[in-house]
C-alpha positions, 0 to 999 in steps of 0.5 A: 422127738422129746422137745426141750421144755425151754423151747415151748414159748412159740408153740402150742399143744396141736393133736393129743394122742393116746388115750387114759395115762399114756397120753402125749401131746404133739406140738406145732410152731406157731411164731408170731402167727395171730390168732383172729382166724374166723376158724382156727383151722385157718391158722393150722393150714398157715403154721403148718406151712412154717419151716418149723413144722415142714420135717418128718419128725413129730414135735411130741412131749407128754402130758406131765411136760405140758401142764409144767410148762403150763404154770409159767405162763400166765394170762388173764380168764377169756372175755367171753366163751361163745356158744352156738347152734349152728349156722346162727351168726357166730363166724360173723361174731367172730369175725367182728371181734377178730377185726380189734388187733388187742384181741384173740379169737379162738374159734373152734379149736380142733385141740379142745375138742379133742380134750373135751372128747377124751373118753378114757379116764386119766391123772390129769383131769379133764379140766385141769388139762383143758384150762392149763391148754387154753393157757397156751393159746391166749399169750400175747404174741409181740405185745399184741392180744390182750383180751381172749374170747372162744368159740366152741364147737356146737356140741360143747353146750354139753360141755356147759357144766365142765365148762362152768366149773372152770370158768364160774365168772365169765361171760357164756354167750348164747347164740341161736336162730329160727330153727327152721332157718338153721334146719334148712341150711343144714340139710343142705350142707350137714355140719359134722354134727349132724353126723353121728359117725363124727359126733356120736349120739350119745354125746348129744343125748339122742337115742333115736337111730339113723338108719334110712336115708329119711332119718339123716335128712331129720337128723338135724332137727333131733340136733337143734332140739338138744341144743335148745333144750340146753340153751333153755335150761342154762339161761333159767339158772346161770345168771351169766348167761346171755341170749342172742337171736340172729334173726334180730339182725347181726349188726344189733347182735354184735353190737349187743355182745360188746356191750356184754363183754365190755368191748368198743364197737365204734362206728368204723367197725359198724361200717366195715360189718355192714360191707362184711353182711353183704357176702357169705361169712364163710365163702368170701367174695359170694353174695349172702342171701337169707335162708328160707324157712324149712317146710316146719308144720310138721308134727317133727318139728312140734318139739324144736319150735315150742323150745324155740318160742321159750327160749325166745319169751325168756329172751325177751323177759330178760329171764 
């Protein structure tokens, strides 16, 4: 189904399919729906349920018709694009930003990535594509929503260049934590990115393979390693990049952020985090309770500890 170019004011660019040239956009209605979802798949799962949405047939257009609807549409830059390595407090960031009405949050879109991941070469550009997409994303709804901020996946810190040309003046937020915390937690419960069937390892520059039971448990730890090599890496060079540790405390983070991006962080707010810290910031209603560190004096975890410690001294040097 070829949707009219007029009618595009509620909806946005959901799936891309196909690859290279012969690429198309499927698209889905999104009303007057907020965006401030701790993850943007909490706001998939309510549009899809939209009448809108509801029949048989697929909302497509293709990629020409997007970026021209695209140029009609103006918003400003994101406050902020936040970066994180996992399990270190950026649904709690999040979370706290997304309490503020005037602001949408735009965590871990499936879309972007989907931009992002695209192998093939095509016309469009990835970062004309991706920066016209956004566009979509960050319009006001009802008046409401005047300042944006994006949470990428873990993994699009390989995307910092990409990422950087589009966006030279904005804020990069980068969130870490003790890797033996993080190692610990993921061995519990793998994220995606610790799977090299859903996030490939050569998009993370891991050359070792996974092939035992024993490798997959270590998985995470060659993961964290990239992310900090990164992290290191971009906060000796981009002067617009700025460190958070979790392990500081996440009142102090948030509030550290704020300042960053230039946004309130009144005493309301700091009283409704402090209720929030007390459970799970992804499973509401269960009590959180610290994660112990993983058994780290191996010599595998020689590597992620010594990026850990550098990138903590420039931390605190303040580069």
């Amino acid at each position: 189904m070829q949707l009219d170019i007029s009618t595009l004011d509620k909806w946005i660019p959901y799936k891309l399919l196909g690859s290279g040239d012969g690429m198309f956009c499927e698209w889905l209605y999104t009303g007057d729906e907020q965006f401030r979802e701790a993850f943007f798949d909490e706001t998939l799962s309510t549009c899809r349920r939209l009448p809108q949405n509801a029949g048989p047939q697929k909302n497509i257009t293709d990629i020409p018709t997007l970026l021209e609807r695209a140029k009609k549409i103006t918003v400003a830059e994101p406050s902020a694009i936040m970066f994180h390595i996992s399990r270190c407090g950026s649904t709690i960031v999040s979370q706290a930003l997304a309490n503020n009405i005037n602001h949408i949050v735009l965590s871990e879109v499936p879309f972007f990535d989907d931009v992002l991941r695209e192998p093939s070469k095509h016309a469009y550009g990835q970062r004309r594509l991706l920066k016209e997409v956004i566009k979509f994303y960050s319009r006001q709804k009802n008046g409401i929503g005047n300042k944006v901020f994006i949470k990428t996946d873990s993994w699009h810190i390989m995307f910092y260049k990409e990422l950087r040309s589009m966006y030279p003046h904005v804020p990069f937020i980068l969130l870490y934590r003790n890797p033996g915390e993080v190692v610990r937690s993921l061995n519990k419960k793998p994220g995606m990115h610790c799977i090299p069937q859903f996030v490939p390892q050569e998009l993370l520059g891991i050359k070792e393979q996974v092939v035992t039971a024993a490798d997959f448990y270590d998985y995470p730890i060659k993961v964290i390693e990239k992310y900090l090599e990164a992290y290191v890496d971009i906060f000796a060079k981009d002067d617009n990049a700025f460190l958070f540790n979790y392990n500081e405390g996440m009142l102090k983070v948030v509030a550290d952020i704020c300042k960053v991006v230039g946004v309130a962080f009144a005493e309301e707010d700091r009283l409704q985090m402090e209720e929030r810290l007390k459970y799970h910031s992804k499973i509401p209603g269960e009590y959180f309770s610290p994660e112990p560190l993983a058994q780290s004096s191996s010599e595998k975890f020689s590597r992620v500890f010594e990026l850990y410690k550098r990138l903590e001294g420039a931390r605190v040097a303040g580069k």
